[in-house]
C-alpha positions in Angstrom: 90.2 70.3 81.1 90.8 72.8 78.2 93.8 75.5 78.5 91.2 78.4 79.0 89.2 76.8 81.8 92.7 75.6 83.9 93.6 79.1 83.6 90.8 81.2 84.5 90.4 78.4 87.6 94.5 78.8 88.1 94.2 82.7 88.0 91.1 82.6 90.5 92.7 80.4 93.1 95.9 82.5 93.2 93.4 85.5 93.3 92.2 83.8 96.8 94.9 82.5 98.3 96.8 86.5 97.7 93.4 88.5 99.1 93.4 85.4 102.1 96.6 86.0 103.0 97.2 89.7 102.4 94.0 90.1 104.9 94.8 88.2 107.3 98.3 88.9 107.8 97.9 93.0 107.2 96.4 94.1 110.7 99.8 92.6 111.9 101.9 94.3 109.8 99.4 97.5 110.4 100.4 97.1 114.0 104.3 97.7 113.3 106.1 101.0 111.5 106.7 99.2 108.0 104.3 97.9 105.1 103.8 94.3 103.9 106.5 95.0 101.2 109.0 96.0 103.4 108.4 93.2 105.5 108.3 91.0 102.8 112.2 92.2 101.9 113.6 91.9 105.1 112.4 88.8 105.3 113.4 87.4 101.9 117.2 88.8 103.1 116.8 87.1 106.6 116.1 83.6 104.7 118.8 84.3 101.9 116.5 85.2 98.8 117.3 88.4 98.5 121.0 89.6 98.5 121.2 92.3 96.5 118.7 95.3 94.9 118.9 93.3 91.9 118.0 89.9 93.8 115.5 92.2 95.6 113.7 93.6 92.2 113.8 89.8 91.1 111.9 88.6 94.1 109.5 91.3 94.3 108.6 91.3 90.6 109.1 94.9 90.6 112.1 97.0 88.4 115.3 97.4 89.6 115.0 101.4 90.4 112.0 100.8 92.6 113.7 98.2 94.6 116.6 101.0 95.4 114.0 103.7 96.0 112.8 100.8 98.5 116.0 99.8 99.5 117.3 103.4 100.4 114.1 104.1 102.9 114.5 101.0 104.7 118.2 101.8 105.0 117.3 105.3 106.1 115.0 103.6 108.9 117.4 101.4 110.3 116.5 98.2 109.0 118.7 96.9 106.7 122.2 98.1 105.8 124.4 97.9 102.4 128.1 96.7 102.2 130.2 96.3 99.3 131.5 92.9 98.3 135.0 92.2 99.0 135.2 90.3 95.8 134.0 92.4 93.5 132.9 96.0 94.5 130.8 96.6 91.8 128.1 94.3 93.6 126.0 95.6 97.2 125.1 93.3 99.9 122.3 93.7 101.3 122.0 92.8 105.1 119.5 92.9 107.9 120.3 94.9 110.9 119.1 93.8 114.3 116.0 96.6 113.9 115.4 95.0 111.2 115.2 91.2 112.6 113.1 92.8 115.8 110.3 94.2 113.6 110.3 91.2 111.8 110.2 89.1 115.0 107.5 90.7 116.3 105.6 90.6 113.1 105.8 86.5 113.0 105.4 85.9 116.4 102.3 87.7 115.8 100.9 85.9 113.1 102.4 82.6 113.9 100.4 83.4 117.6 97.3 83.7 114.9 98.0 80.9 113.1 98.2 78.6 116.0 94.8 77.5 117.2 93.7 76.6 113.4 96.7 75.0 112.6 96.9 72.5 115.8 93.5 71.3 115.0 94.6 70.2 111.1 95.6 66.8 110.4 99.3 66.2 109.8 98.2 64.5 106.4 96.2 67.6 105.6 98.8 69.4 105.5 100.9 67.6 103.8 98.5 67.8 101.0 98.6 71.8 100.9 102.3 71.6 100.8 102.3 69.0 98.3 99.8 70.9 96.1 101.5 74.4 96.7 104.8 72.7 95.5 102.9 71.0 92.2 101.5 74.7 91.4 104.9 75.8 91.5 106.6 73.1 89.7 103.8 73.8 86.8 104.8 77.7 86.9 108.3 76.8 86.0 107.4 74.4 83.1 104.8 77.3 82.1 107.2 80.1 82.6 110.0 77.6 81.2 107.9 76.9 77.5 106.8 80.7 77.5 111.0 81.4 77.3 111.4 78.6 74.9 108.8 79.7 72.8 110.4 83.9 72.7 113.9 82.6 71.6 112.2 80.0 69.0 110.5 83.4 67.8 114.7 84.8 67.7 
């Protein structure tokens, strides 16, 4: 398969799989009192990838001063607070507050509850394969994204 074609079928794929999920998780989130970002960053600071508003901007794939913009409303609403590292003050934690963990509870439950009926009738070893293909997608992302860096400090 040439470069061109493994992209364009790469980029249409993700395409799919983002639109799938974004549609079938949204009337959930539509149900609660915060948007799918939100949602996504009190979740990625309940599992430990986000820490800070620089982790946050990181994980989001956004800049640094919309992730504080974000950061401040969800502070504002209750759901996540900051704290100053002991070690060095210079850096802010960010932490879920309980508010914070119930939204996101109900959220999950919800879609997990969705999820359910589909998911019990798969095959073990189907499954297996979508992880197993999600994880060689991401593993080729790295080399890509890997080479791509390579290639900008070859170019000084």
């Amino acid at each position: 398969m040439e470069a061109s074609e493994f992209r364009e079928h790469m980029w249409m794929m993700v395409h799919a799989i983002s639109c799938g999920v974004s549609s079938f998780v949204e009337p959930f989130i539509d149900e609660s009192e915060i948007t799918r970002l939100q949602m996504m960053v009190l979740d990625g600071i309940k599992c430990g990838k986000i820490t800070t508003v620089k982790t946050m901007s990181e994980f989001l794939c956004i800049n640094q001063g919309n992730a504080s913009t974000l950061c401040k409303k969800l502070e504002m609403e209750g759901y996540l607070k900051r704290q100053r590292s002991k070690d060095d003050q210079r850096v802010v934690n960010l932490l879920i507050t309980e508010k914070g963990r119930e939204v996101l509870f109900r959220i999950e439950k919800k879609i997990e509850e969705a999820m359910m009926p589909v998911l019990e009738e798969m095959e073990e070893e189907s499954m297996q394969i979508i992880r197993d293909g999600f994880k060689e997608c991401m593993d080729l992302v790295l080399k890509l994204n890997q080479s791509r860096l390579d290639m900008e400090v070859k170019k000084g």
